[in-house]
C-alpha positions in Angstrom: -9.8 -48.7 20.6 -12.0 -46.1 21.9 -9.3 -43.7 21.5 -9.1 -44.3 17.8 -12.8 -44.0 17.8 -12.4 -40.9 19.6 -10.1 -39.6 16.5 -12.3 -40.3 13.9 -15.1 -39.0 15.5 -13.2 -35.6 15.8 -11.5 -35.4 12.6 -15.0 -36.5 11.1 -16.6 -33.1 12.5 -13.8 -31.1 11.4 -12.6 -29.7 8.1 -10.2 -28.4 6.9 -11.5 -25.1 5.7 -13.0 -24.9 9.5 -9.4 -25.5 11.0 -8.1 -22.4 8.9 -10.8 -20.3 9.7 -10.6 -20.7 13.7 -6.3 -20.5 13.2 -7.1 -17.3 11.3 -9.0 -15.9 14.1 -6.6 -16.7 16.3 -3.9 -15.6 14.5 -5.5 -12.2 13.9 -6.7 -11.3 17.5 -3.4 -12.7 18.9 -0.3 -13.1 16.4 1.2 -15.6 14.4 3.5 -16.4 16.7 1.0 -17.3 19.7 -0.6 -20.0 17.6 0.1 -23.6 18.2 -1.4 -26.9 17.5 -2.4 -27.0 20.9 -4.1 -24.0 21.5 -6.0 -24.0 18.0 -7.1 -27.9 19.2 -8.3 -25.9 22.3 -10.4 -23.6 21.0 -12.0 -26.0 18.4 -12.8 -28.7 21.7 -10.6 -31.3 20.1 -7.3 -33.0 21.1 -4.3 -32.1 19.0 -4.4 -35.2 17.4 -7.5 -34.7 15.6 -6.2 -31.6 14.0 -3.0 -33.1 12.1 -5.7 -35.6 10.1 -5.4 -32.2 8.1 -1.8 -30.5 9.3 1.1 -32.8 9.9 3.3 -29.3 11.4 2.6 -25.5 12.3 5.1 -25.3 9.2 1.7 -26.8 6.8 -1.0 -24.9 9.2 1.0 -21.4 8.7 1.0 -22.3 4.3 -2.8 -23.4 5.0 -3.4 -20.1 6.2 -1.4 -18.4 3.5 -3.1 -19.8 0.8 -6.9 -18.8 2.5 -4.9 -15.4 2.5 -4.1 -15.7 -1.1 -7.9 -17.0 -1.9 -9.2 -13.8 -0.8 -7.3 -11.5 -2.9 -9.7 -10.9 -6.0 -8.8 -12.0 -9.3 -12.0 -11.3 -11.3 -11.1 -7.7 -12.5 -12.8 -6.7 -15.5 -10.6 -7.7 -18.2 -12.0 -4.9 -21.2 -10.8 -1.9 -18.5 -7.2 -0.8 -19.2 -4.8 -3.1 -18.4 -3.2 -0.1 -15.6 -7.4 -0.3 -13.8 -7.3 -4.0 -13.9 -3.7 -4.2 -12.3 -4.7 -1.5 -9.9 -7.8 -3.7 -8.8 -5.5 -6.4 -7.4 -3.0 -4.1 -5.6 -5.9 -2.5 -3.8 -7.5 -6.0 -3.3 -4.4 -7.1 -1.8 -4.0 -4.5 0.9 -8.2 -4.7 1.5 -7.1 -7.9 2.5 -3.8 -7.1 4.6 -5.5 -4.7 5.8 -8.7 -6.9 7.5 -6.5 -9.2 8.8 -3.4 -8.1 11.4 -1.8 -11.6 10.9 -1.4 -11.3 6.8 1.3 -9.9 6.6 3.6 -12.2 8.3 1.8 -15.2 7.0 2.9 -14.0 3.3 6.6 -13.0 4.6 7.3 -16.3 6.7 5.5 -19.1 4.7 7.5 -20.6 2.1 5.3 -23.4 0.7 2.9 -22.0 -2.1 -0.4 -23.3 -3.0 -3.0 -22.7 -5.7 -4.7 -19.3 -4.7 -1.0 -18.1 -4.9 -0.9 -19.5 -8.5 -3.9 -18.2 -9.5 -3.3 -14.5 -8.3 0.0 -14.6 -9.7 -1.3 -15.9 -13.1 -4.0 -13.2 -13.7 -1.0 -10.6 -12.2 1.6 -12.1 -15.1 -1.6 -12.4 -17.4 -2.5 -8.2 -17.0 0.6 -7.4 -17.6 1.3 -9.5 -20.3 -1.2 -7.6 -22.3 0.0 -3.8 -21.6 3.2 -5.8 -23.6 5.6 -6.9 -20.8 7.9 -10.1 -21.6 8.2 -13.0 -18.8 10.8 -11.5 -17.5 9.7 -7.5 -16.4 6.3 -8.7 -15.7 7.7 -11.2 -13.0 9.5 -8.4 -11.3 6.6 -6.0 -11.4 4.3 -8.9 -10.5 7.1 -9.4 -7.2 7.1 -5.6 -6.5 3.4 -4.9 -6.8 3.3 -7.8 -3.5 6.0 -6.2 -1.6 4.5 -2.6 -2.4 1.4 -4.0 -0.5 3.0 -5.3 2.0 5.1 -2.5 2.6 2.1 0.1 2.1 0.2 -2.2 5.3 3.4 -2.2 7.6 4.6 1.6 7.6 0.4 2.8 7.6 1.2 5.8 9.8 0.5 4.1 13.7 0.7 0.6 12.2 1.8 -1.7 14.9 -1.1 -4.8 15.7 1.0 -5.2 19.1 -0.6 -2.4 20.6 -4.1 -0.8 21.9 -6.0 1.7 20.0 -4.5 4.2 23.6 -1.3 2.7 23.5 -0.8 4.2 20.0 -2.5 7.3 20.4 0.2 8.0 23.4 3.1 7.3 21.1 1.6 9.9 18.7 1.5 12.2 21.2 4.8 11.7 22.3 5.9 12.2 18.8 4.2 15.5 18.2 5.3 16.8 21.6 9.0 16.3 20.6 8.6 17.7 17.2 6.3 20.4 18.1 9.5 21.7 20.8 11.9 21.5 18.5 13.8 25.1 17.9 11.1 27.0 15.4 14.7 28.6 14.5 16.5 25.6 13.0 13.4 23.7 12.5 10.3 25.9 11.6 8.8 23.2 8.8 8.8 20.5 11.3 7.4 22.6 14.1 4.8 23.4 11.9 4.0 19.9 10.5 4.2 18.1 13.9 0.9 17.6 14.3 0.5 16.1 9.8 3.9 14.5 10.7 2.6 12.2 13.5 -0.9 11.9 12.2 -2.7 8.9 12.8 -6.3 9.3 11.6 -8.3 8.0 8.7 -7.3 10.9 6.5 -3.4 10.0 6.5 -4.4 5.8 6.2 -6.3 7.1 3.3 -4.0 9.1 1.6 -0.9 6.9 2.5 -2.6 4.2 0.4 -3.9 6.5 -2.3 -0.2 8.0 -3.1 1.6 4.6 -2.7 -0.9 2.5 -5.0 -0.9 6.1 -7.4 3.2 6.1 -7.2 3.1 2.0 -8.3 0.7 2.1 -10.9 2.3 5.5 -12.6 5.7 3.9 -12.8 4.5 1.0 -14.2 2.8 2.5 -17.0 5.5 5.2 -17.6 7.9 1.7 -18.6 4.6 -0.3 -20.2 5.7 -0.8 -24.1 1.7 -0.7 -24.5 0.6 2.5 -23.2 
């Protein structure tokens, strides 16, 4: 008995929204695939038990953080700018929010079960493109490759890799100019002279990495809008 009173007491105190924002954390500071049920109860001071009152599996925690992911991507563009503005609002909201959290991207690639802030962003994304004059069809496969442009814009950001230090990576950029900066200027002169652009790391190539990927997207879509 005063175990079960134990439970309630502890699934009382929590909620849900509270469980997915301390899994988030820990997700974030030390990878997806460090958190269990376990250690999230840890860090909250409850017993594991208290925690599947709202997740039965990691399988329903992982889709509970997936959908908070979702939920922060922001759908209230300003629907009397041009449809090409509105739908590059939610492209760029979507990496802002990659971006802030290292765990994102594998939360959106691994979880299979979709929830509500998934509808919803995928409704005003169909909805957009609907108006520049897109049928069902062409706007769900823009709609699939505007997410997977995101995500693939996030993973290749030049020194992209939340595994490592902020020295670890500045190393392996060094190591990378070194070998391109000794290259035979002969055979190679371009890349001897771009190895230090070539292995770049700083704010300026993130920026511009995102700029010409999210420019690149938007153009091509327009280019094949039947509504210019």
């Amino acid at each position: 008995m005063a175990a079960t009173k134990t439970g309630e007491a502890e699934r009382i105190k929590l909620s849900r929204a509270a469980v997915v924002e301390r899994a988030l954390e820990l997700a974030d500071n030390d990878g997806l695939d460090a958190l269990t049920i376990r250690r999230l109860a840890a860090a909250l001071g409850v017993t594991p038990m208290a925690l599947y009152w709202h997740f039965r599996s990691k399988e329903e925690l992982t889709a509970g953080l997936a959908d908070r992911i979702w939920g922060e991507i922001k759908t209230d563009v300003d629907r009397t700018s041009h449809w090409s503005d509105q739908l590059r609002m939610m492209l760029e909201s979507l990496i802002d929010v990659l971006r802030t959290h290292s765990s994102a991207s594998a939360l959106l690639l691994t979880s299979e079960k979709l929830g509500p802030s998934h509808w919803e962003a995928t409704e005003t994304t169909l909805d957009i493109l609907g108006s520049a004059g897109f049928d069902p069809k062409h706007a769900s496969e823009i709609a699939k490759s505007a997410l997977w442009t995101g995500l693939t814009l996030v993973m290749s950001e030049p020194g992209f890799d939340p595994a490592l230090s902020q020295a670890e990576r500045a190393e392996i950029q060094r190591r990378k100019q070194v070998e391109l900066a000794s290259l035979p200027p002969d055979r190679y002169p371009r890349l001897v002279d771009a190895a230090v652009p070539m292995t770049s790391c700083d704010e300026g190539s993130a920026e511009f990495h995102y700029r010409f990927g999210v420019d690149l997207f938007i153009a091509g879509v327009r280019a094949l809008a039947p509504e210019k």
